[in-house]
C-alpha positions as CSV (number, residue, x, y, z in Angstrom):
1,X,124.1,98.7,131.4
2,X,124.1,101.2,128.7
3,X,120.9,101.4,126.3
4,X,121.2,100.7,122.3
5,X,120.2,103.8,121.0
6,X,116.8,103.7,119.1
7,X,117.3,104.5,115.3
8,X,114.5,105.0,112.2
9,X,116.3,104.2,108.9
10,X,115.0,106.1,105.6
11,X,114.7,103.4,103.3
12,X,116.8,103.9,100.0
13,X,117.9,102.0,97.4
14,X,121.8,103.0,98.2
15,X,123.8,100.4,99.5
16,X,125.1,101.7,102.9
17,X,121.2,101.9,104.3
18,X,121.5,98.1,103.3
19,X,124.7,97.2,105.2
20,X,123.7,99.5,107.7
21,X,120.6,97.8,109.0
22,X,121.9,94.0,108.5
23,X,124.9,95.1,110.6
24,X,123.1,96.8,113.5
25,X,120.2,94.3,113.3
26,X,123.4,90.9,113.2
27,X,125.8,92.6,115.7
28,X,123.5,95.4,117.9
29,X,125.2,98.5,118.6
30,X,121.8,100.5,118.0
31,X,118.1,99.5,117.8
32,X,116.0,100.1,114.3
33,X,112.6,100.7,115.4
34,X,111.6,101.7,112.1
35,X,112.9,101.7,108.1
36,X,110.5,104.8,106.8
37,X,109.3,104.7,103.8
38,X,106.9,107.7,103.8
39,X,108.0,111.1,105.6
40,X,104.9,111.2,107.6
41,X,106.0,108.2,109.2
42,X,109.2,110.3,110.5
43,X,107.1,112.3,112.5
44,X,104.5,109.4,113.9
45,X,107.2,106.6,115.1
46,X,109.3,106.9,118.2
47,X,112.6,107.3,117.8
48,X,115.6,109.2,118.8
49,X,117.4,109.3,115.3
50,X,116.6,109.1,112.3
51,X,119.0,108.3,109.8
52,X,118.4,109.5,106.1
53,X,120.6,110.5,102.6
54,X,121.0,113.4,101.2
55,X,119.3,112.2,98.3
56,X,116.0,111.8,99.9
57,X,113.6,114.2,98.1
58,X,111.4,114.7,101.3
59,X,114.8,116.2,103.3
60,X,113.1,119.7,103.5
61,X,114.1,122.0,106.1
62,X,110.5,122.2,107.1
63,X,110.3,118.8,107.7
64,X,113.8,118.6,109.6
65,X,112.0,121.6,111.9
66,X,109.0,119.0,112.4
67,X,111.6,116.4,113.6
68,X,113.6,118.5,115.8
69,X,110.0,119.7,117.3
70,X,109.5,116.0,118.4
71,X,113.4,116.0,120.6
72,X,114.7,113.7,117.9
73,X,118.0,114.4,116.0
74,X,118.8,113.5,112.4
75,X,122.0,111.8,110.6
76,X,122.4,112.5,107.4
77,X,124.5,110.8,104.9
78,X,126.4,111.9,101.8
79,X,128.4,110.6,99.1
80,X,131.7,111.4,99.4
81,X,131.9,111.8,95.4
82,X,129.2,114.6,95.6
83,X,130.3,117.2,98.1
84,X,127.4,118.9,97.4
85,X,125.5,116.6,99.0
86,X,127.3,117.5,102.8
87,X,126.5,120.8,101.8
88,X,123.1,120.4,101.6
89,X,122.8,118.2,104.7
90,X,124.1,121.1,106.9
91,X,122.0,123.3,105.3
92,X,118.9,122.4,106.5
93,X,120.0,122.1,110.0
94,X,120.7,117.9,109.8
95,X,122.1,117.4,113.9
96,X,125.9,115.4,112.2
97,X,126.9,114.4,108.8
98,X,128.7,111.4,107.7
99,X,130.3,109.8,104.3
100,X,128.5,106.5,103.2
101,X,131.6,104.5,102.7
102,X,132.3,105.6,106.6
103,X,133.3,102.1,108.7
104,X,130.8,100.7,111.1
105,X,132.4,102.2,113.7
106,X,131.6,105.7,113.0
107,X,128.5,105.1,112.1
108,X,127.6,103.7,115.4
109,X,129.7,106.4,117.4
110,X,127.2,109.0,115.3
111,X,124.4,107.5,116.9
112,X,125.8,106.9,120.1
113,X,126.5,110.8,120.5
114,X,123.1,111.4,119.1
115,X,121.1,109.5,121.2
116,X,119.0,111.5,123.5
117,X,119.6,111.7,127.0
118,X,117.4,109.6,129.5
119,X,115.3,113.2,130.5
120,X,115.0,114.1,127.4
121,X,113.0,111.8,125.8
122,X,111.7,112.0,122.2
123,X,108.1,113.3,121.6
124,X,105.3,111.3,119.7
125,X,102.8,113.1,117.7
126,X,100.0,112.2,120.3
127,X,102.5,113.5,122.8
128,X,103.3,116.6,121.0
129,X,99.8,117.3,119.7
130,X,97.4,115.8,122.6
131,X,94.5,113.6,122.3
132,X,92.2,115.9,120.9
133,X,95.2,118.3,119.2
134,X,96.7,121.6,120.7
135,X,95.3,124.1,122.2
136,X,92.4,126.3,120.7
137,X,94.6,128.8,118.1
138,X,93.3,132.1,118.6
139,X,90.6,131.0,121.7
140,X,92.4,134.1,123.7
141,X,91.5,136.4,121.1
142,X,95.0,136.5,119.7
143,X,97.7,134.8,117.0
144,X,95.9,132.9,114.4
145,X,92.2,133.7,113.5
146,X,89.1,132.0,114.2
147,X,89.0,128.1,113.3
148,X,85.4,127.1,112.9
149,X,84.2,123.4,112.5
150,X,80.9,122.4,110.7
151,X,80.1,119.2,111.7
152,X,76.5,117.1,112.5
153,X,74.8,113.6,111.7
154,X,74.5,112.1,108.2
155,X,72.1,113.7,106.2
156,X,71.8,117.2,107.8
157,X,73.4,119.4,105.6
158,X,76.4,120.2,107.0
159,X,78.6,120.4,104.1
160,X,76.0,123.2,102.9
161,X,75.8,124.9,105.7
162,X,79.6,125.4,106.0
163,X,79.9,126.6,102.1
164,X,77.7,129.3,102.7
165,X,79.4,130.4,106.3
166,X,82.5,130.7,104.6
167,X,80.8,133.0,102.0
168,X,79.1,135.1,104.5
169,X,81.9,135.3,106.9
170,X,83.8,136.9,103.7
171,X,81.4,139.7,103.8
172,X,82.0,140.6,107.0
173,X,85.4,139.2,108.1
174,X,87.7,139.1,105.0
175,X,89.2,136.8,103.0
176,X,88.4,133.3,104.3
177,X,88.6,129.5,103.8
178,X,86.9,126.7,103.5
179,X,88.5,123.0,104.2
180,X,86.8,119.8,103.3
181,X,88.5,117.8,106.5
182,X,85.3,115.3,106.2
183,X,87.7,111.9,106.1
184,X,84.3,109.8,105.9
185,X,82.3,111.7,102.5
186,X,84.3,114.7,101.8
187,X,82.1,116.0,99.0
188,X,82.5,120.3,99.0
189,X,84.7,119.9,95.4
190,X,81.3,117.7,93.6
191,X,79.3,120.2,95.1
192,X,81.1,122.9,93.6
193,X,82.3,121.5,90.7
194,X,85.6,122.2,91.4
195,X,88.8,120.0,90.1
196,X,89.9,117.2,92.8
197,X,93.3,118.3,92.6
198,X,95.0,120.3,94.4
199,X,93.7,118.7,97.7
200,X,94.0,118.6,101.4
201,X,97.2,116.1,100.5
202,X,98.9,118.5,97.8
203,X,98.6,121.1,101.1
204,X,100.0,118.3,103.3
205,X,103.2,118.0,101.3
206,X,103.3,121.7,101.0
207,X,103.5,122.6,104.6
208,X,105.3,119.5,106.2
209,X,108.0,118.9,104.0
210,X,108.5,121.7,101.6
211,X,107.3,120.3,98.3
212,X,105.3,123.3,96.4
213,X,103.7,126.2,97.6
214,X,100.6,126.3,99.9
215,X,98.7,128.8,98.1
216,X,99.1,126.4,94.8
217,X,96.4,124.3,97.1
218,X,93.4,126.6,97.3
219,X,91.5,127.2,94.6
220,X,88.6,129.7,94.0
221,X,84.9,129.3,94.7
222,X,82.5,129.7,91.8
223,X,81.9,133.6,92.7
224,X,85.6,134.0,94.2
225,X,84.5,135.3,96.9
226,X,86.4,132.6,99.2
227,X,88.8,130.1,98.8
228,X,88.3,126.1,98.8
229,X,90.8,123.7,100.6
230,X,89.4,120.3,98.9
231,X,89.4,116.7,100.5
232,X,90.9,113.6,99.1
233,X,89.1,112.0,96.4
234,X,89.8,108.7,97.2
235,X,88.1,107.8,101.3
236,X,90.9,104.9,101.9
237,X,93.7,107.9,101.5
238,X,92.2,109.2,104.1
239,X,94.6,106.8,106.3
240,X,97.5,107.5,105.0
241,X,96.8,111.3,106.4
242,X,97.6,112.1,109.9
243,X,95.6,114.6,112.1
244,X,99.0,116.4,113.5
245,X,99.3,117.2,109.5
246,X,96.0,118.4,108.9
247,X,96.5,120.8,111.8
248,X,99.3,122.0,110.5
249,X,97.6,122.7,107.6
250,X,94.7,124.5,109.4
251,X,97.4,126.5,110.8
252,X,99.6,127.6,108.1
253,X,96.1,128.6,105.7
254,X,95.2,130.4,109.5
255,X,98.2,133.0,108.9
256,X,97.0,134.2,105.8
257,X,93.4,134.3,106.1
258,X,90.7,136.1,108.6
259,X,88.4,132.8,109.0
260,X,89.0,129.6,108.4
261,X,86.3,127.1,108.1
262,X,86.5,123.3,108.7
263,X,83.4,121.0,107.0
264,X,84.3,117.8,109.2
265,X,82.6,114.3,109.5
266,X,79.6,113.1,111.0
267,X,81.9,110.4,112.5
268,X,84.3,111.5,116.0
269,X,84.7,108.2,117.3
270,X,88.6,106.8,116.1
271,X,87.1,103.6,114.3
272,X,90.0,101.7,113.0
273,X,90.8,101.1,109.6
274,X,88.3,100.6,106.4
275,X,86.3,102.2,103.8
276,X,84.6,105.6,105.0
277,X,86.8,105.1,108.4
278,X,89.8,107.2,109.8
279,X,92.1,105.6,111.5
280,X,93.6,108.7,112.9
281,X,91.1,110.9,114.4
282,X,91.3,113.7,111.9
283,X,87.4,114.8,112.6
284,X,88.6,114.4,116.8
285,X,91.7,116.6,116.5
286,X,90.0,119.0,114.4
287,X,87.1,119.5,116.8
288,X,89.2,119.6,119.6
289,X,91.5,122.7,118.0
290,X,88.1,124.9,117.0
291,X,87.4,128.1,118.3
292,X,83.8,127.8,117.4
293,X,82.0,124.6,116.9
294,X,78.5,124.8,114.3
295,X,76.7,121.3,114.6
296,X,74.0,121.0,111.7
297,X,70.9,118.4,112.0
298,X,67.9,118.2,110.3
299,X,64.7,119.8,111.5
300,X,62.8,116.4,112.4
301,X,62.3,114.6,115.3
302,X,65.4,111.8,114.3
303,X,67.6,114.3,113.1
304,X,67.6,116.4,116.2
305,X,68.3,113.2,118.4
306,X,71.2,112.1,115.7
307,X,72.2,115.7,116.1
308,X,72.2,115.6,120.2
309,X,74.3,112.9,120.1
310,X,76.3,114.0,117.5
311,X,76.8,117.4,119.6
312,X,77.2,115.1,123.5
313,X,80.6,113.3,121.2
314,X,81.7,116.6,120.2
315,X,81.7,118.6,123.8
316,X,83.2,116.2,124.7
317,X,86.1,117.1,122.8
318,X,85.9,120.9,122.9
319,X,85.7,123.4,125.7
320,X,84.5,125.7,122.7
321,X,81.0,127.5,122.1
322,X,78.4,125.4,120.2
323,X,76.3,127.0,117.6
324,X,73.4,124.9,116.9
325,X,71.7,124.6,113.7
326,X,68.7,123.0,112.9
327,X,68.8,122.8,109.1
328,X,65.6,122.4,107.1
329,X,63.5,123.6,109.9
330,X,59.6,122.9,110.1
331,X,58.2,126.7,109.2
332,X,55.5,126.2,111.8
333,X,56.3,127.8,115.0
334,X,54.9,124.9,117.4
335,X,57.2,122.3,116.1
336,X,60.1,124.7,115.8
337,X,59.4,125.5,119.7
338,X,59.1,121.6,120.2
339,X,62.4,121.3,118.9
340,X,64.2,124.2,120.4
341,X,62.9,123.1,124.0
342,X,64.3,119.6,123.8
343,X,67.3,121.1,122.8
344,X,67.5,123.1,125.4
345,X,67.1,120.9,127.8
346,X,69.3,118.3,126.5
347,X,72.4,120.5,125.7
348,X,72.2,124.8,126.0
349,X,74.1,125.8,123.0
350,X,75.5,129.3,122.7
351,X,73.2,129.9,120.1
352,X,70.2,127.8,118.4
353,X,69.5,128.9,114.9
354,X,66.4,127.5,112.6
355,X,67.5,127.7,108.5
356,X,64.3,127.4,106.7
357,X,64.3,124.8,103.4
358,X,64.7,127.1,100.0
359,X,64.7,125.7,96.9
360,X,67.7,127.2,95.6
361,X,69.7,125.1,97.6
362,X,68.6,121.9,94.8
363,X,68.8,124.4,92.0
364,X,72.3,125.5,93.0
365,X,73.5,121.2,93.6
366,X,72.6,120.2,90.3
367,X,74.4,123.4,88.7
368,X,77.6,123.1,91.2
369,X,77.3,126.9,91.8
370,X,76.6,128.7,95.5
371,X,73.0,129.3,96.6
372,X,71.3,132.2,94.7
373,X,70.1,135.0,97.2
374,X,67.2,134.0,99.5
375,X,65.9,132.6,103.1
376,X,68.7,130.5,103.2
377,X,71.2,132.6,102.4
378,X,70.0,135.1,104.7
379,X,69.5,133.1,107.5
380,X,73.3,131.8,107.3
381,X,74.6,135.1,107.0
382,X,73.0,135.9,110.1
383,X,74.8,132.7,111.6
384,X,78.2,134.1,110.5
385,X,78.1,137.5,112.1
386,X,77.2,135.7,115.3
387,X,80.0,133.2,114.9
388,X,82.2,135.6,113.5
389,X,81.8,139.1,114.9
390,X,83.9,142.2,114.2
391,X,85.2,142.1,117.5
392,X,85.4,138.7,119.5
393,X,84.0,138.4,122.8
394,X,83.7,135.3,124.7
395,X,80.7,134.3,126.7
396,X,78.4,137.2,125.5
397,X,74.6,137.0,127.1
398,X,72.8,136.8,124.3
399,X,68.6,136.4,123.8
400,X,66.7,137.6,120.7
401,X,64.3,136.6,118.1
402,X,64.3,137.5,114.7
403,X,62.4,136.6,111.4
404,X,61.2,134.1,112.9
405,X,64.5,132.5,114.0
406,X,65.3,131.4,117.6
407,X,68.3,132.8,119.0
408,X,69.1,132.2,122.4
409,X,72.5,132.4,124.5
410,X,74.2,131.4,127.8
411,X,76.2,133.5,129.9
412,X,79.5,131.8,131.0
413,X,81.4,128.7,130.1
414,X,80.3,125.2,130.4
């Protein structure tokens, strides 16, 4: 018995998609498993064709590239009045062409020769991307630069710790960037004033289907000395972004910067759907594609057990090195031994850093500018020459204490 092939329709006003779906769903002949009405729902369904016009403004030839990547193949449909229009199709690599006013028959002998064979199955996203998303970029030393994600527990200052990393790792790396992938309370563009457009979707739509220029996405930092990738304003659009785009994302900004630096949420667990919840796992793919992974918690006895388990959820994740931070540490050195030894005993990080509170941080909030030179400032940049050394080397044996910060280091992976 021979299989209906399985088909995603691109919905359009134009009446052959019309006839096209009330004849295959009336008399068979091929299976529509989905009418798309977003292109990111091209790449999540599974399919093995997808049927779309030439008309569609999404049709980019980076976004024909994603399909192919997932084993599917594309028809594409023209008006026969505007010639132009086949043109274009072949252009941008569409699999086979055909007229609108084409009978039935061809139509369904397109997607017959389309369809893919039984060992060659079309990828999903999951599939293609993994639970956690692909492999570390850059963990072997080589292709795309480090990707470091600053994460931890509500209220431990995350956000603020990774603004300042990517300012420090500027100094001593190059030009780097900073991405608000925090799908629960983004909040880097109201900390630094900056305009909520362009965003992480303008970026989206830049790099998965060829609408505008990635660049256009980034905007400055108040003292330009990195660049700002900024969240989406609105927490329920957080849904209607998937984490194989985001990483996409991650990787395109990757190729033209030294550092790239990831505030994500306090939340890795895929939730379901609702306000301040990701359906799709953004925080988990992004975790799971870090080089480097900095978890921030406060400096009191609940904030470093929020921050253990917040870390336990992460590792789980991520084969990569763990940087500890314990944010708004206690200056006494009793309680800041108190705190290192649980830690240490609960999870051995690669390296356990204590930032001390400074009141430029507040000053700097309520002015939406960068933290004016000081102990925390200092202590951060000391955290991003750790995390981001001239050289990489994996696994370095590391012990040392300085200014009253505890460093200490493991030799070997976990």
């Amino acid at each position: 018995m021979t299989t209906e092939p399985e088909v995603a329709l691109v919905f359009s006003p134009e009446g052959w998609v019309e006839g096209l779906h009330r004849h295959l769903t009336d008399h068979g002949g091929a299976r529509v498993r989905q009418v798309v009405m977003e292109p990111s729902l091209a790449l999540e369904e599974e399919y093995g064709t997808l049927i779309v016009s030439h008309r569609w403004p999404a049709l980019t030839r980076p976004f024909v590239e994603a399909v192919h990547a997932r084993r599917r193949r594309l028809l594409g449909v023209f008006d026969p009045a505007e010639p132009a229009g086949r043109d274009h199709l072949l252009t941008l690599g569409i699999d086979r062409v055909i007229e609108s006013d084409a009978p039935m028959a061809d139509f369904l002998e397109a997607l017959v020769s389309l369809a893919p064979a039984p060992s060659d199955d079309a990828i999903a996203l999951r599939e293609l991307r993994g639970v956690a998303g692909p492999a570390a970029p850059g963990a072997d030393g080589e292709g795309l630069p480090p990707r470091v994600a600053v994460g931890g527990p509500p209220g431990g200052g995350a956000t603020e710790i990774a603004i300042e990393l990517a300012r420090a790792g500027s100094r001593g790396r190059g030009p780097t960037a900073l991405i608000d992938a925090d799908d629960v309370l983004p909040s880097v563009a109201q900390r630094l004033a900056l305009t909520i457009e362009p965003n992480l979707r303008t970026a989206v739509e830049a790099v998965e289907y060829g609408m505008g220029d990635l660049t256009g996405s980034l905007v400055e930092a108040p003292d330009a000395s990195f660049e700002v990738l900024c969240g989406l304003p609105n927490v329920a659009a957080w849904s209607q972004v998937r984490p194989g785009e985001v990483l996409d994302v991650l990787d395109a900004v990757g190729r033209a910067r030294d550092a790239v630096f990831v505030n994500v949420s306090n939340r890795l667990e895929d939730v379901g759907v609702g306000v301040g919840r990701s359906r799709y796992g953004i925080t988990r793919a992004v975790v799971g594609s870090a080089t480097v992974l900095v978890a921030v918690g406060s400096g009191t006895p609940v904030g470093v057990t929020r921050l253990l388990g917040w870390i336990a959820d992460a590792h789980s994740l991520s084969d990569a090195p763990v940087h500890v931070v314990v944010n708004r540490s206690p200056a006494d050195g009793f309680r800041r031994a108190e705190i290192a030894d649980e830690i240490e005993r609960t999870f051995p990080p690669t390296a356990l850093w204590f930032v001390p509170h400074d009141d430029h941080i507040e000053a700097a909030a309520w002015a939406g500018s960068l933290v004016a030179a000081g102990s925390f400032t200092r202590a951060v940049a000391a955290i991003a020459a750790d995390v981001l050394p001239a050289r990489p080397s994996a696994h370095r044996a590391r012990t040392r204490r300085h200014r009253g910060r505890i460093l200490t280091g493991r030799t070997g992976s976990r």
